[in-house]
C-alpha positions as a printed Julia matrix, in Angstrom:
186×3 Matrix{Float64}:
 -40.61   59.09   10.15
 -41.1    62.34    8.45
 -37.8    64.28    7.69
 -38.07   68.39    7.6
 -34.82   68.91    6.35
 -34.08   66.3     4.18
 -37.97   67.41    2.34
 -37.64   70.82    3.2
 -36.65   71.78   -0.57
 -39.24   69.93   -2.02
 -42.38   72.04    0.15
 -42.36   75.14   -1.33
 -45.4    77.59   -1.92
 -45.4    76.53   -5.64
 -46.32   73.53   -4.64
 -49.73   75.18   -2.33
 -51.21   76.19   -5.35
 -52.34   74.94   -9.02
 -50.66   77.77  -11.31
 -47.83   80.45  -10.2
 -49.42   83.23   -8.87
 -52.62   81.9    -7.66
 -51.86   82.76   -4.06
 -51.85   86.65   -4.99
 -55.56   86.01   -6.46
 -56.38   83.81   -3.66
 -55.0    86.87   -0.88
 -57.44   89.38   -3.07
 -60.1    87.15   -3.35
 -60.63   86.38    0.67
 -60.92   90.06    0.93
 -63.97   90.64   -1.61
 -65.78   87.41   -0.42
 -65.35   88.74    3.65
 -66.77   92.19    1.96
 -69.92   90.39    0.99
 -69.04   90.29   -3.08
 -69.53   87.16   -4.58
 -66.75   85.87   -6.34
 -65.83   83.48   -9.78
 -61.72   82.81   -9.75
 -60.43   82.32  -13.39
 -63.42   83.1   -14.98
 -63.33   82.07  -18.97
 -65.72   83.87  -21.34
 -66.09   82.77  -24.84
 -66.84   86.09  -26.74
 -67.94   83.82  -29.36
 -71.35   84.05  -28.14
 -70.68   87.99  -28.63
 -70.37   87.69  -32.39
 -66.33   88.03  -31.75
 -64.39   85.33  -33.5
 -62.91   82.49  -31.26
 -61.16   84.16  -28.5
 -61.74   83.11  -24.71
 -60.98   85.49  -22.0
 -60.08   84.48  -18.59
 -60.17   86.79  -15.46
 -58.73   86.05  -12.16
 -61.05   87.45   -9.98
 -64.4    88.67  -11.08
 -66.29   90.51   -7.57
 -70.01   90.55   -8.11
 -72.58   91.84   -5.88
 -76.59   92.92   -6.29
 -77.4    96.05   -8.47
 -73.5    96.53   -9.58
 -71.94   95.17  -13.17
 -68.78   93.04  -12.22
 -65.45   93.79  -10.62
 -62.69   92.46  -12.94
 -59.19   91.47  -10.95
 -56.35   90.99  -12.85
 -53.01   89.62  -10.65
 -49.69   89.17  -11.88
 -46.58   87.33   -9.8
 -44.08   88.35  -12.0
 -40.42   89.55  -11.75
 -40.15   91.64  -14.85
 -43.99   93.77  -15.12
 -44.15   95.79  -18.15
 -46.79   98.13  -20.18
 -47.98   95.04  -22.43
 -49.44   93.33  -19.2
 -51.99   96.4   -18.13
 -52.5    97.04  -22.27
 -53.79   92.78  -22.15
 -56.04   93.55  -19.28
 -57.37   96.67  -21.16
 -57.93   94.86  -23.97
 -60.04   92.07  -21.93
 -62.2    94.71  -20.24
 -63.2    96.38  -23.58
 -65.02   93.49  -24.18
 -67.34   93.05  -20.94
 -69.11   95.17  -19.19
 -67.37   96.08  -16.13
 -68.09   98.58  -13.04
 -64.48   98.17  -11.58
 -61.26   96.94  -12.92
 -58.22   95.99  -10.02
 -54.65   95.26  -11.55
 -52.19   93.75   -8.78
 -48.71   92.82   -9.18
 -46.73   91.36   -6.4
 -43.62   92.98   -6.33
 -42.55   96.72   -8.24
 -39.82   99.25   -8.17
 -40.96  102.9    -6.58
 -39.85  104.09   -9.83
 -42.16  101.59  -11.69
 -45.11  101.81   -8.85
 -45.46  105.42   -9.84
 -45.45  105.02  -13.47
 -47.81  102.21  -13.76
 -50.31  103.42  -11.21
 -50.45  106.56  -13.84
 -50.65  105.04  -16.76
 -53.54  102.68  -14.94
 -55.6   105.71  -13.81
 -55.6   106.41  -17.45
 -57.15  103.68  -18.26
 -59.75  103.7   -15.26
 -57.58  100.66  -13.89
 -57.1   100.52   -9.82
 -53.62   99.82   -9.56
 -51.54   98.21   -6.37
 -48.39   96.83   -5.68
 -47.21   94.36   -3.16
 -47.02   97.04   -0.72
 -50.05   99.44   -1.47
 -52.14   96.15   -1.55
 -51.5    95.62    2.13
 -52.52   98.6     2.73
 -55.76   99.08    1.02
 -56.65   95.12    2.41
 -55.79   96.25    5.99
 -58.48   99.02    5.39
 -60.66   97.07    4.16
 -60.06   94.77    7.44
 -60.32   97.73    9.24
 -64.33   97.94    8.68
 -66.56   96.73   11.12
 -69.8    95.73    8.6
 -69.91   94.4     5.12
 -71.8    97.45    3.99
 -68.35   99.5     5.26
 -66.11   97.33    3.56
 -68.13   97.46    0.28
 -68.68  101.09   -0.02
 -65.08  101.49    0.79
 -63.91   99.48   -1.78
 -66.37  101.07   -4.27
 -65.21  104.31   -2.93
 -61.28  103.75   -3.88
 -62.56  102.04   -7.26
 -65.15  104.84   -8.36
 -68.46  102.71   -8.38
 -71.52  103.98   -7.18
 -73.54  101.71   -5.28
 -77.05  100.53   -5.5
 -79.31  102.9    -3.55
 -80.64   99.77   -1.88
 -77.6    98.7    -0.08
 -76.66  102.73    1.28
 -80.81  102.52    2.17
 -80.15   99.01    4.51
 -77.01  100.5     5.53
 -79.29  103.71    7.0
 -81.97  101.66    7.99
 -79.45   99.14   10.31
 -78.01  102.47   11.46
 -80.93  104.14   12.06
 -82.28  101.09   14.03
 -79.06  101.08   15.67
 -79.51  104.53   16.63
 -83.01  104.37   18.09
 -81.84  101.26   20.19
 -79.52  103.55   21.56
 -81.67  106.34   22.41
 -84.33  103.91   24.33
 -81.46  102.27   26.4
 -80.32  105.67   27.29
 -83.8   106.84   28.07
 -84.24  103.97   31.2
């Protein structure tokens, strides 16, 4: 027989995932890939092959999707976030071509929130919190179509989109529209 309470100290969430923090990039990544965007999780790129010397970078999240360079996602489960964490991930993204750069920690003071999200606009960084991450996910929830979601989250990170994904969006809404129009018509 199985006993909870006797085990319940050895089942913790630590023990759900491979490295601390990886359920913070899993939580962003679910979002992106139910947006459409294709995504890589702890992506490594030698810039070796760049003519750098030996250094290996390695992104959490990287969001792709047709006619856009990458989204880079940096998240950090820390207790203690500081100015050398977002100046790591700017360092990283000077290095790769990137249309969109997300920082996420999991847990800030308002203080902090306010200070880093400055500092990270700065730097063209999208910056969230715990809290403001709900938020922006639940928006992105909030969309009925992938086309919605993705130009929303372009939207909030500054990236234009292809003009072929606005033209499907018009044409599905245009065929949308004229479906409408008939059935009202009879």
């Amino acid at each position: 027989m199985y006993d909870s309470e006797s085990n319940s100290d050895k089942f913790t969430s630590r023990k759900l995932v491979l490295k601390e923090g990886e359920w913070l990039e899993r939580y962003i990544e679910v979002f992106l890939k139910l947006s459409g965007f294709k995504t890589i999780r702890n992506l490594r790129i030698n810039m070796d092959k760049r003519n750098y010397s030996d250094i290996t970078h390695e992104f959490d999240v990287v969001a792709k999707l047709n006619g856009i360079r990458p989204i880079y996602v940096e998240c950090k489960d820390v207790n203690y976030f500081n100015k050398s964490l977002v100046d790591a991930f700017v360092g990283k993204l000077t290095d790769v071509d990137w249309s969109g750069a997300i920082l996420v920690t999991s847990n800030l003071s308002q203080n902090s929130l306010i200070r880093y999200k400055n500092y990270c606009d700065r730097k063209c960084i999208t910056f969230f919190d715990g809290n403001t991450i709900d938020y922006f996910l639940e928006d992105i929830a909030s969309k009925e179509t992938n086309l919605e979601r993705q130009q929303f989250i372009a939207d909030k990170l500054g990236i234009q989109l292809p003009d072929e994904n606005r033209s499907i969006f018009l044409r599905i809404f245009n065929w949308f529209k004229r479906r409408l129009i008939k059935t009202n018509n009879y």
